[in-house]
C-alpha angles and dihedrals in degrees: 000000000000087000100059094054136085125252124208128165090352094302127102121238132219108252138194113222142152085012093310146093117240118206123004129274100260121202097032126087129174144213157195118267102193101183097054095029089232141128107239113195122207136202100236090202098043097029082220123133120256106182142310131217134184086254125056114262115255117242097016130115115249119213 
């Protein structure tokens, strides 16, 4: 699994490869807006907001 993923500034990156993600997306996390029905994803690091879509992200901690 190591093998198959990037690595950039000594850390490995989530990658997507053969139709499928490998690893998961660190430092992001997402969650349930109620009042507007959608999926809002966070930067973990940053707290900012990064998008948000009708479905839940794949590969991303909900919270």
């Amino acid at each position: 699994m190591i093998g198959s993923l990037f690595k950039l500034r000594g850390d490995y990156i989530a990658t997507n490869k053969d139709g499928g993600r490998v690893g998961a997306i660190k430092d992001r996390f997402q969650v349930f807006n109620p009042i507007t029905g959608l999926w809002v994803k966070f930067n973990a690091v940053t707290g900012k907001i990064m998008g948000s879509q009708k479905t839940k992200y794949r590969n991303v901690r909900v919270k």
